[in-house]
C-alpha positions in Angstrom: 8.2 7.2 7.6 7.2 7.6 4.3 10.4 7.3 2.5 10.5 3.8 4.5 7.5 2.9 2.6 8.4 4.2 -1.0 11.8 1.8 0.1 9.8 -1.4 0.9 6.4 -1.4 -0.8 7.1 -0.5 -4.8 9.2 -3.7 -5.2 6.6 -5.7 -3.9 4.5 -4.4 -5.6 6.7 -4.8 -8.8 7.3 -8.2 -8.0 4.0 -8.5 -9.1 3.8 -7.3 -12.1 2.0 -3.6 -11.2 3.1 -0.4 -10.9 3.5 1.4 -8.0 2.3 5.3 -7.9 2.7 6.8 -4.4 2.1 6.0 -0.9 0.3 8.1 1.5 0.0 8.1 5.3 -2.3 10.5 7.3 -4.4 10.2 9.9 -8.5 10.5 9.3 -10.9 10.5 12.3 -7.4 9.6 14.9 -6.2 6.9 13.4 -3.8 6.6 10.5 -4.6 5.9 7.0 -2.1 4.0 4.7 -3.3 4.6 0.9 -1.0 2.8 -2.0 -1.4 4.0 -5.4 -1.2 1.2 -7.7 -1.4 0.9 -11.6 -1.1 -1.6 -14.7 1.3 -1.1 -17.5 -1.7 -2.4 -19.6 -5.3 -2.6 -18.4 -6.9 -1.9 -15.3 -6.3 -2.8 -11.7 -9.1 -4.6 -10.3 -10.2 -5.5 -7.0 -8.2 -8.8 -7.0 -5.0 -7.0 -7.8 -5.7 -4.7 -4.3 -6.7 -7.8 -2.6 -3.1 -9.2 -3.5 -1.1 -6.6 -2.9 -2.8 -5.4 0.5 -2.3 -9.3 2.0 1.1 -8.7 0.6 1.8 -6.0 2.2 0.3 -6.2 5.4 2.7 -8.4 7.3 5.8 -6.5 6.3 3.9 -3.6 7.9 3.2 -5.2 10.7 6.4 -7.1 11.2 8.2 -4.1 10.7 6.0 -2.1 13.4 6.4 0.9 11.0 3.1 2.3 13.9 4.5 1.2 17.1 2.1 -0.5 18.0 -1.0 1.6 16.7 -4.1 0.1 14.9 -4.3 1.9 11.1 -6.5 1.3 8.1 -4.4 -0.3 4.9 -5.6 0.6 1.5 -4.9 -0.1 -1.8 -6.3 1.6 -4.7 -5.9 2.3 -7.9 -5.3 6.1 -9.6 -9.1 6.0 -11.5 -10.8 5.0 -7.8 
């Protein structure tokens, strides 16, 4: 599942003019957890830049059903947070 991810996400990310760092899914407290890594080439990524790239994200992840069907916790982040 992961490799699906590092497949999809980094050129949407990319498209938007960040970086992407890594992708990591596990689950925390029985449900899963979907943390993307993203950077800037210059400055810092700030909370707008996770907003984007979380409601860009988000409909691929569910149109793809990448959970079958399970609820999970999308988050975007920065390497610094």
């Amino acid at each position: 599942m992961k490799k699906r991810f590092e497949k999809i996400i980094p050129p949407i990310i990319e498209s938007e003019g960040l970086v992407f760092k890594k992708v990591e899914v596990e689950k925390k407290d029985g449900k899963i957890a979907l943390t993307v890594t993203i950077d800037k080439k210059d400055g810092k990524v700030d909370v707008n830049d996770c907003s984007k790239i979380s409601k860009l994200i988000d409909p691929i992840i569910e149109e793809e059903d990448f959970f079958d069907g399970e609820s999970y916790l999308l988050i975007v982040s920065s390497p610094g947070s």
